[in-house]
N, C-alpha and C positions, 0 to 999 in steps of 0.2 A: 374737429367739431365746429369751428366758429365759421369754417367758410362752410357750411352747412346750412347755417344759420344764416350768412349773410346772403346764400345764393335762396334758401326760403324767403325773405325779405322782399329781396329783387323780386323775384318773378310773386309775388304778392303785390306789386307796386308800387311800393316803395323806392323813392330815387334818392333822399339825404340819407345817407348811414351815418353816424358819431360813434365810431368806435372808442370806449373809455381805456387806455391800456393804462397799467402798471407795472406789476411782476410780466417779465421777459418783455418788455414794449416792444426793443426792439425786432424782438421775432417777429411778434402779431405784425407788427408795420411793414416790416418784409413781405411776410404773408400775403398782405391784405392790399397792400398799394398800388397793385395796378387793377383794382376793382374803381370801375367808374361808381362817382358818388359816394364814395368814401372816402373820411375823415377823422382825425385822432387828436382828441383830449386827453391827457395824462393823468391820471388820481395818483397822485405821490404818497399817500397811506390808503392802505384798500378797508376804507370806512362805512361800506354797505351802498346797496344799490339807491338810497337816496341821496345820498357824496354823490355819487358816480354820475347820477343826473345834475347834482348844484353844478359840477365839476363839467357836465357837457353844455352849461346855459350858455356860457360865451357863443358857443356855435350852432344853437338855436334863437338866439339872441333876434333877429329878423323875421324867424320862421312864423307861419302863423297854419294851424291847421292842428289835424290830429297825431302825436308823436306814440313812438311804440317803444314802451323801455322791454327788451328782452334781456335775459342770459349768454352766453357764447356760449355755455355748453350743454343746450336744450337741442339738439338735432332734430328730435323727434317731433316738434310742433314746427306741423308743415307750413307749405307758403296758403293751403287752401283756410288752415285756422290762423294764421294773421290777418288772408284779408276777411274773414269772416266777422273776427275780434271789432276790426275796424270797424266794419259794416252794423255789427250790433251797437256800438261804440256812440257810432253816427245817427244810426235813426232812432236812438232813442236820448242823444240829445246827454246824452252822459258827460259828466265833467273829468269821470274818473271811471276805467273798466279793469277788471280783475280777471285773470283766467286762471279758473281752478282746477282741478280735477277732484274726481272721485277714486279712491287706490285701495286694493288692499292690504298692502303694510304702508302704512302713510310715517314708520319711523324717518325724523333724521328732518321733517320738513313742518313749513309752518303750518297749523290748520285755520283754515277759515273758520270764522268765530259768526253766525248768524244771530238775528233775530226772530222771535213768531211768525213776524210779516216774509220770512226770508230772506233779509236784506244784511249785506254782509256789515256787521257792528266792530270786525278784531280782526287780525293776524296775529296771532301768537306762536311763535318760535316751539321748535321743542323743549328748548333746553328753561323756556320758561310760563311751561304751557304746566299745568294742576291734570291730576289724575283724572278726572273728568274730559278734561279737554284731549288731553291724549288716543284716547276713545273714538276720536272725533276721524272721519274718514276722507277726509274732503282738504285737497291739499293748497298750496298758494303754489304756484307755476314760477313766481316769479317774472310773469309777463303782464304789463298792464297798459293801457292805450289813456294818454290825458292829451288833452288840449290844451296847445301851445300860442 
């Protein structure tokens, strides 16, 4: 699944990868090491995808631009919606970009939490989302574009 992700990436144009590894590193680094542009931060306790970003700062430490936190095991979002993510990302000047979907069993993931205006106000997890929220059809991807 993750060189999936990471061959979407590339041809999206993408040329820094941070690989975050933990559980089985040494696999993924096997896997992954003769991809140009790729590079590996360690998370020593798997404490959510915002560790996982504190955890890759050393190696964006220089960078300056638009960064793309994804999942390794989303396949399915292609290289045409990462550069697209970007591209909304960028002309609209955003500090922070969310990609969500719409599903119809949205069990098991976080819902986006909007406002009247539309503007997303929450992620809230299932396991501590209110029966109302549950309802809610609109998922977090877990992929989001900030500036670095």
């Amino acid at each position: 699944l993750l060189l999936y992700v990471l061959d979407h990436l590339k041809e999206s144009g993408v040329e820094k990868i941070v690989v975050v590894v933990g559980y089985k590193k040494e696999s993924v680094q096997a896997l992954c090491s003769e991809i140009p542009g790729v590079s590996f931060v360690e998370q020593k306790e798997q404490l959510g995808t915002a560790h996982a970003l504190l955890c890759a700062e050393t190696e964006l430490k220089d960078f300056s631009g638009s960064v793309i936190v994804a999942c390794g095991d989303v396949p399915m979002i292609t290289s045409k919606t990462f550069a697209d993510i970007v591209n909304e990302h960028r002309e609209n000047e955003f500090s922070a970009t969310i990609l969500s979907a719409v599903v119809e069993k949205p069990t098991g993931y976080g819902r986006i939490i909007r406002n009247s205006s539309g503007d997303v106000t929450a992620i809230v997890e299932e396991k501590d989302s209110s029966t109302e929220e549950k309802l809610i059809n609109e998922i977090n991807t877990g992929t989001y574009v900030f500036e670095g």
